[in-house]
C-alpha distance (Angstrom), angle and dihedral (degrees) to the residues before:
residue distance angle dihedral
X1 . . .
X2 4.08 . .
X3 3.55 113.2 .
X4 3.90 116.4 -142.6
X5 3.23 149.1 -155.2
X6 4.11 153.6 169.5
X7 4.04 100.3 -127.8
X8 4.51 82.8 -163.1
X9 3.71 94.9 48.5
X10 3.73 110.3 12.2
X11 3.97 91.1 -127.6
X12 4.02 115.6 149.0
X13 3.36 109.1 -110.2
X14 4.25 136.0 -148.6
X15 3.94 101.1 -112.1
X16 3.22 92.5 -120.6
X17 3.78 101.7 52.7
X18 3.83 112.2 117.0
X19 3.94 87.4 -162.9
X20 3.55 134.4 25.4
X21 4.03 114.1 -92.5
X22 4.32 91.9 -149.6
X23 4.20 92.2 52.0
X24 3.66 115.2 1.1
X25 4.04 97.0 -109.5
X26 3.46 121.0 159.7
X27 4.03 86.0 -156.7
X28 3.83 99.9 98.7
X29 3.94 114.6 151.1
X30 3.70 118.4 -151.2
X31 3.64 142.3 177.5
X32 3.70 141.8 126.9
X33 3.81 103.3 -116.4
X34 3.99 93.8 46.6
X35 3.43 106.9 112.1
X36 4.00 94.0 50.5
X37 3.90 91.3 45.3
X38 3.97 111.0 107.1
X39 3.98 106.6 157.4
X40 3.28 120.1 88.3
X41 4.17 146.4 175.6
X42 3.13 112.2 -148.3
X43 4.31 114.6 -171.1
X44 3.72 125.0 172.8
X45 3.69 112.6 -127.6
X46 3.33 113.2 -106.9
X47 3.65 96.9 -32.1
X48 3.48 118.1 -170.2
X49 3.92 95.1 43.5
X50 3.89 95.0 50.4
X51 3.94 86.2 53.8
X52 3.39 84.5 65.4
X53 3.68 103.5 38.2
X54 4.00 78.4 45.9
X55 4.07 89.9 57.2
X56 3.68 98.2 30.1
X57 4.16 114.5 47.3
X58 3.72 92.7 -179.5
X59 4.22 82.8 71.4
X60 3.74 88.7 54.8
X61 3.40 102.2 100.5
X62 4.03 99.4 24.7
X63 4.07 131.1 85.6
X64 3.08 110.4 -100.8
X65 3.73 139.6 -175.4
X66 3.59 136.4 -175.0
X67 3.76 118.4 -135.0
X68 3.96 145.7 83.4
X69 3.80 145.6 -98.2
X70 4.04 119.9 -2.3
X71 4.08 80.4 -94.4
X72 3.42 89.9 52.7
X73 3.95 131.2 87.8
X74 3.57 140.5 -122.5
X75 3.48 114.1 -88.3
X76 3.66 87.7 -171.2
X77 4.25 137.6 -45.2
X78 3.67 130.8 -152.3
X79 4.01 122.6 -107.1
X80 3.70 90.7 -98.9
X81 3.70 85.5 64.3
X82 3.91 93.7 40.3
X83 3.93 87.5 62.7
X84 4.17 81.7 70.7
X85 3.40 94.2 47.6
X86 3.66 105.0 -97.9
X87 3.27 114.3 153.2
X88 3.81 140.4 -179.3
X89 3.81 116.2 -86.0
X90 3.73 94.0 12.9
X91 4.06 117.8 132.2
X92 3.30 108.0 -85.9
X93 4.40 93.0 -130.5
X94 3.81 84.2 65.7
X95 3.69 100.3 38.0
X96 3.75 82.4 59.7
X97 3.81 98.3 37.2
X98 4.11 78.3 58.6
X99 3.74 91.9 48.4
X100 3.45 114.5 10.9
X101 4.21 99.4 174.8
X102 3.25 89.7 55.3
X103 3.85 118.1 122.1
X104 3.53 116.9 -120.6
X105 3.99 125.1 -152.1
X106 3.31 135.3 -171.0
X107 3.72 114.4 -125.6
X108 3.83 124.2 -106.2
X109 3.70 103.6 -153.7
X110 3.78 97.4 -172.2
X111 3.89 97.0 56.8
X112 3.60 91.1 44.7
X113 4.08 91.6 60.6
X114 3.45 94.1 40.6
X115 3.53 90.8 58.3
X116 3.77 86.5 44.2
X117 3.81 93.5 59.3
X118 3.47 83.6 55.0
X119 3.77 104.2 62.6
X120 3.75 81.0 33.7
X121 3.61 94.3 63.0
X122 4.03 84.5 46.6
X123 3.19 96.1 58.1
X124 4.16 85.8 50.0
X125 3.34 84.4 72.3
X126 3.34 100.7 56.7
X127 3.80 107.1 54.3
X128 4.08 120.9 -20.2
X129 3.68 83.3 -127.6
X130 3.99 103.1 90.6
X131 3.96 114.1 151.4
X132 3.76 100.8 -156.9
X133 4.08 110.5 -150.0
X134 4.07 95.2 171.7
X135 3.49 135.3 -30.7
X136 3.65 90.9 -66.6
X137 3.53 109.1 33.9
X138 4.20 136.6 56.3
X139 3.37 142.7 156.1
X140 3.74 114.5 -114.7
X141 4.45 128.8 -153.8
X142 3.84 101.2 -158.0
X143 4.22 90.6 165.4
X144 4.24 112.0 130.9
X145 4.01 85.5 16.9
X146 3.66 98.3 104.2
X147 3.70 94.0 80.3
X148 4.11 93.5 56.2
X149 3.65 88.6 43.6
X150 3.35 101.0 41.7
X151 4.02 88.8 -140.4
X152 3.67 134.1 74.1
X153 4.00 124.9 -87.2
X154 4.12 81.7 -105.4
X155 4.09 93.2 58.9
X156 3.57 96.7 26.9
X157 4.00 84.7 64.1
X158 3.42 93.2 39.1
X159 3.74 93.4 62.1
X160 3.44 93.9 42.0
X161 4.24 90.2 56.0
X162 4.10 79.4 51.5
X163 4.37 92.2 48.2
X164 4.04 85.6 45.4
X165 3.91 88.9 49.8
X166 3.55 96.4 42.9
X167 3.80 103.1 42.7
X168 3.78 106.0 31.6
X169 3.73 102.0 24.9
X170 3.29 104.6 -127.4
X171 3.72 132.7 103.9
X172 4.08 129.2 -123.7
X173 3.86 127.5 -169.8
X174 3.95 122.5 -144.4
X175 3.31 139.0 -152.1
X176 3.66 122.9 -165.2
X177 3.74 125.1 -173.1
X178 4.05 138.2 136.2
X179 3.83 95.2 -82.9
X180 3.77 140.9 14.2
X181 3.69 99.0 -99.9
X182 3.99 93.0 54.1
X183 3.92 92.0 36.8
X184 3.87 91.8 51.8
X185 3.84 87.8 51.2
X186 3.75 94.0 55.3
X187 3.77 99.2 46.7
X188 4.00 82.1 64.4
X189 3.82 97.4 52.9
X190 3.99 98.7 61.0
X191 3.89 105.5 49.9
X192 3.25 129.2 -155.0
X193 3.57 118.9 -5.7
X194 3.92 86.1 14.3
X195 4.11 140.8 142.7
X196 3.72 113.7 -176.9
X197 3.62 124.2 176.3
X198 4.18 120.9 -150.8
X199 4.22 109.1 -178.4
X200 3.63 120.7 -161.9
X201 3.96 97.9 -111.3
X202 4.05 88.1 70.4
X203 3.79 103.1 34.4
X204 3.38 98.6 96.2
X205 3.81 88.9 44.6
X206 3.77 81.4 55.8
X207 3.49 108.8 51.7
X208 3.98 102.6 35.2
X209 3.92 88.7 96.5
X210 3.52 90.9 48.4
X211 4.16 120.0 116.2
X212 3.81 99.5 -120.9
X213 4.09 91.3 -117.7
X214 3.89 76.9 77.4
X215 3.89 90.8 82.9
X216 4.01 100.2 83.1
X217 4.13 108.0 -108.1
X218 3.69 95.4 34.0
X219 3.90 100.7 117.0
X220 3.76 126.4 -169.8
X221 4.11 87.6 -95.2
X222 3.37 92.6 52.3
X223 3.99 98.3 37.5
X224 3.96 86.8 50.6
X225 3.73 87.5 55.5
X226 3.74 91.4 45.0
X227 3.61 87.8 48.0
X228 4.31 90.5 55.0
X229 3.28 86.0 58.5
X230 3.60 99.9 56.0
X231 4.08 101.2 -101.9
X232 3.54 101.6 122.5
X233 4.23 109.1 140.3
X234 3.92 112.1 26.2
X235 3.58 84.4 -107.9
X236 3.03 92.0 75.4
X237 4.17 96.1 53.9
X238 4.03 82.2 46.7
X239 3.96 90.0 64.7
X240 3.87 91.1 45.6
X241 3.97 112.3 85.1
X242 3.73 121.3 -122.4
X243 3.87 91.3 -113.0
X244 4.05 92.7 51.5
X245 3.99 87.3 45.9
X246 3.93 90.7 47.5
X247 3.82 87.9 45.9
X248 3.55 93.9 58.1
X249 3.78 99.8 35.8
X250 3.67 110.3 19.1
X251 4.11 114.5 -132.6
X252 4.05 84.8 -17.9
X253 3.78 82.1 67.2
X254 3.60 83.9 49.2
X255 3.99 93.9 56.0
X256 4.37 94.7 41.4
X257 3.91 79.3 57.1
X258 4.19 99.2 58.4
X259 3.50 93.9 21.1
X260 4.13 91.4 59.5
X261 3.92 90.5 38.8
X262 3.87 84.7 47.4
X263 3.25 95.5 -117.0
X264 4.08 114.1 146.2
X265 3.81 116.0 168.0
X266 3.31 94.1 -173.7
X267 3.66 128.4 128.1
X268 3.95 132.5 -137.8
X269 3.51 112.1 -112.0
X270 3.54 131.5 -157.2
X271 3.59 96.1 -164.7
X272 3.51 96.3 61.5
X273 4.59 102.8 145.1
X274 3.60 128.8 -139.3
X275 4.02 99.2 -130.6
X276 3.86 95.2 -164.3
X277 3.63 147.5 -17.2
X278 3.88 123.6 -148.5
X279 3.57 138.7 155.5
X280 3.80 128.3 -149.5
X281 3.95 136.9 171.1
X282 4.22 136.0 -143.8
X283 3.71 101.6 -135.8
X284 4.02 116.7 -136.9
X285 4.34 86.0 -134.2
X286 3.70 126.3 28.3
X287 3.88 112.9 -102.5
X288 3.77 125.8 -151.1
X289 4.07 90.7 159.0
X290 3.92 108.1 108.7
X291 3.74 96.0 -149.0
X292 3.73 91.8 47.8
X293 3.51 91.6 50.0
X294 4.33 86.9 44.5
X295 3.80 94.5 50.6
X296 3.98 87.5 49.9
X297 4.26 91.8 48.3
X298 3.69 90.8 54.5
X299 3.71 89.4 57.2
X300 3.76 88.1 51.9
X301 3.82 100.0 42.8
X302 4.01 84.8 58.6
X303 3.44 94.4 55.7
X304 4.18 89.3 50.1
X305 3.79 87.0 44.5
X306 3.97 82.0 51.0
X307 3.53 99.7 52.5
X308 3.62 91.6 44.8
X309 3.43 105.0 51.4
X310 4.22 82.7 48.0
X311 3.85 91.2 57.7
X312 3.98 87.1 39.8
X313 3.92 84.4 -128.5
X314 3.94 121.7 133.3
X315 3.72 123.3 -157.6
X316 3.83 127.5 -124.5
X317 4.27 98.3 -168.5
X318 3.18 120.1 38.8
X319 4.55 122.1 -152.9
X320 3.60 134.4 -157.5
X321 3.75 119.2 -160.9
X322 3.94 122.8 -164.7
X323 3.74 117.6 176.2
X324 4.09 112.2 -163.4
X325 4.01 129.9 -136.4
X326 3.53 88.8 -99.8
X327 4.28 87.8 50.3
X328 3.46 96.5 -117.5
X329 4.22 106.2 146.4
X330 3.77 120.8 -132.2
X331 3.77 112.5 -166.7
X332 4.08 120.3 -174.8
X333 3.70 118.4 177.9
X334 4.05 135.1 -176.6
X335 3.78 136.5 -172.2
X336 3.57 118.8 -125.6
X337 3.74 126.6 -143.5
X338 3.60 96.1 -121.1
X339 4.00 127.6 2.4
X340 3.63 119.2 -87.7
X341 3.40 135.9 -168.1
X342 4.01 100.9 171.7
X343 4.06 106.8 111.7
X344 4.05 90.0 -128.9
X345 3.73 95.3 56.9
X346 4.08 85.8 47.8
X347 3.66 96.5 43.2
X348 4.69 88.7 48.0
X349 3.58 86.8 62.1
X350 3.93 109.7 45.2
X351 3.56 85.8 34.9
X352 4.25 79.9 61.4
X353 3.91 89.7 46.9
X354 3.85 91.4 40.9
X355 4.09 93.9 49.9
X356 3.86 88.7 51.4
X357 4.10 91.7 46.9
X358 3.98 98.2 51.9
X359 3.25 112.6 95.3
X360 3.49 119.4 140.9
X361 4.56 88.4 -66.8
X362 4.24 111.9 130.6
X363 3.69 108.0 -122.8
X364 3.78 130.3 -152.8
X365 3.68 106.1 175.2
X366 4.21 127.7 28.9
X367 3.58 115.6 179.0
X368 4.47 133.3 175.2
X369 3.75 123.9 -152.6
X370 3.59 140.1 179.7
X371 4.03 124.4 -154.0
X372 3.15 129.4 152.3
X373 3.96 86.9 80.6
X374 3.95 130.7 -167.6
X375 3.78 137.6 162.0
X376 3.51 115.4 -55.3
X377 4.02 91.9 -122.4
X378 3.84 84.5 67.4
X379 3.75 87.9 63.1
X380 3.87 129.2 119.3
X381 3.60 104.3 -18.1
X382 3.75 111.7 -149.5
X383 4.04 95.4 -111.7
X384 3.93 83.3 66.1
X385 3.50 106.9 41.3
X386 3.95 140.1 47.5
X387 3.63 110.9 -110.1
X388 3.55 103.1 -141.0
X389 3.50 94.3 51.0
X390 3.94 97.5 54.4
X391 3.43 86.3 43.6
X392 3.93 99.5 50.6
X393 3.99 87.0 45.3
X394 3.97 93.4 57.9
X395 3.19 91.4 45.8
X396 3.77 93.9 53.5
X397 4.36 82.7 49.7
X398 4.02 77.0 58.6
X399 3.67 99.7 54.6
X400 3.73 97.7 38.4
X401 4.41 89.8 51.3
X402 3.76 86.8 49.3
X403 4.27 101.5 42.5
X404 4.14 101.4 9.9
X405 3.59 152.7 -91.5
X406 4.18 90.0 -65.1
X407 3.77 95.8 50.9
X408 3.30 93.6 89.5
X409 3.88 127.8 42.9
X410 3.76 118.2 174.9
X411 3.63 119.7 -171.4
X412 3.89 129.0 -146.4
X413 4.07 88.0 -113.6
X414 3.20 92.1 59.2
X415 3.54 97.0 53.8
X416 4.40 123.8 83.1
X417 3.85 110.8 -163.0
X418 3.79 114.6 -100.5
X419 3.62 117.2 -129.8
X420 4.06 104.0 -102.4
């Protein structure tokens, strides 16, 4: 029998109620598996453009997208803006050939992962078994939780979507299913604002009409290939064996077979790592001017310095990426001493790789990176780094949490390389 449920008020519901009896909402969740559903994906809808809808109304109403430069890309765009055809990742001279009044702003990297620690620290509550996929996105293990929270997974989630809404301002849209595969799927069907539910009796049902490029990691190389070989719709996968799939494409095969079936064994894990975090930028002009391109990686190794000082991570190598006009990539990497996640230490070295890499060659992308992460309390021992300046850069953090990005603006003269 159907499970349901008032997503507003979290009163059961008849199954054939349009609206909820207790407070008139037409949000009623139903399906038959509910109550033994525990995995969920949980993705905040479009997040870095509601924060600043959230924190500027006049943007309420408007299209908006989050990006830089004409050469740039989109960094991300609100649904208004989706209903041109903007989408995430698209150059930003056709996102706003598609939607020219749109308002363009430039994203704030810092505010978007303190926000994200927020909702993180939400979902903490929950279930100590968060999967983080991105700043705005994890997997979530809600099974044995319905004693502590007196509720099934299903409501529990639903009143946390309500906490998020109510307390941050922004929205999130979940999808809860028996496994992370299925429960990924059904947080995209329900956008924004959204909880969809896909139960492992109709999955196969579900995704038989599917191209195969639907199963996550199937590219348009490898879906071409698939396609050669007569694998078109995932239907088609479901009505090849396991053993025939293997045969063909070894433990690949293997995955096409669960994965189509909806079968997904794996487990959500808490200890899921961050690997790196860069920054980089598409310039509107080619630059071949070394102290053009310098001013522009200072900008970048603050945001890197940003993000890792959010994830209280540090970074022990340090990678600058330079993309020519002709799109060839250039990548130059070097290992620090120590890890570091203080934007003057970052910017000393790829300023070193960037001085030995300008010569004369147009540019049309720069980018900085750290990887080779650890714990931020590993960070910039005292033997490495001058005092004062670590000091006078946290500080700096402090001012621009408490008054804004723009309180602070540090200039390039100002600045004396930091031993690395």
């Amino acid at each position: 029998m159907s499970t349901t449920f008032c997503r507003d008020c979290l009163t059961d519901a008849s199954t054939r109620s349009l609206r909820c009896a207790a407070c008139g909402s037409p949000r009623l969740l139903r399906h038959d598996e509910l109550d033994a559903l525990a995995i969920a994906h949980v993705d905040c809808d479009a997040f870095y453009a509601a924060i600043e809808k959230r924190d500027e109304p006049s943007l309420a109403a408007e299209p908006v997208i989050v990006g830089g430069g004409k050469r740039g890309v989109v960094a991300t765009c609100c649904y208004i803006a989706r209903t041109y055809g903007v989408k995430s990742a698209m150059p930003m001279f056709e996102a706003l050939r598609l939607c020219p009044q749109a308002k363009v702003v430039r994203p704030n990297f810092e505010k978007y992962s303190a926000v994200g620690r927020q909702v993180r620290q939400m979902m903490l509550a929950l279930t100590p078994l968060v999967e983080p996929l991105s700043i705005d996105e994890a997997f979530l293990d809600l099974s044995g939780t319905a004693r502590l929270h007196g509720m099934s997974p299903a409501k529990a989630l639903a009143r946390f979507a309500d906490d998020v809404e109510k307390n941050i301002r922004i929205t999130v849209s979940i999808g809860l299913s028996c496994n992370k595969f299925l429960a990924k799927v059904a947080s995209d069907l329900d956008k924004p604002r959204g909880f969809a539910v896909l139960g492992a009796s109709e999955a196969s049902a579900f995704l038989a009409p599917k191209p195969v490029s639907f199963i996550f990691g199937v590219g348009k190389v490898s879906a071409a290939r698939f396609a050669r070989d007569g694998f078109n719709r995932i239907a088609d996968l479901q009505r090849a064996s396991e053993i025939e799939l293997m045969r063909r494409y070894g433990e690949e095969g293997r995955r096409l077979a669960r994965l189509s079936r909806g079968i997904d064994a794996r487990l959500v894990s808490a200890a899921r790592e961050t690997k790196s975090v860069s920054s980089e930028t598409t310039f509107e002009r080619d630059i071949a001017d070394f102290r053009s391109l310098e001013k522009i990686l200072w900008g970048l190794a603050e945001d890197v310095s940003a993000r890792l000082k959010a994830k209280e991570l540090a970074g022990a190598t340090v990678t600058l990426k330079l993309k020519t006009a002709d799109f060839k990539i250039r990548t130059r990497a070097r290992s620090l001493g120590a890890p570091t996640q203080l934007a003057g230490r970052i910017f000393a070295v790829s300023r070193g790789l960037l001085e030995r890499e300008t010569d004369g060659t147009p540019f049309r992308l720069l980018g900085v990176g750290a990887s080779a992460l650890a714990v931020a309390e590993d960070a910039d021992p005292a033997d490495l780094v001058d005092g004062r300046s670590a000091l006078a850069e946290h500080a700096v953090d402090s001012v621009r949490v408490r008054f804004g990005e723009g309180a602070v603006i540090k200039g390039l003269a100002f600045e004396g390389p930091q031993k690395p």
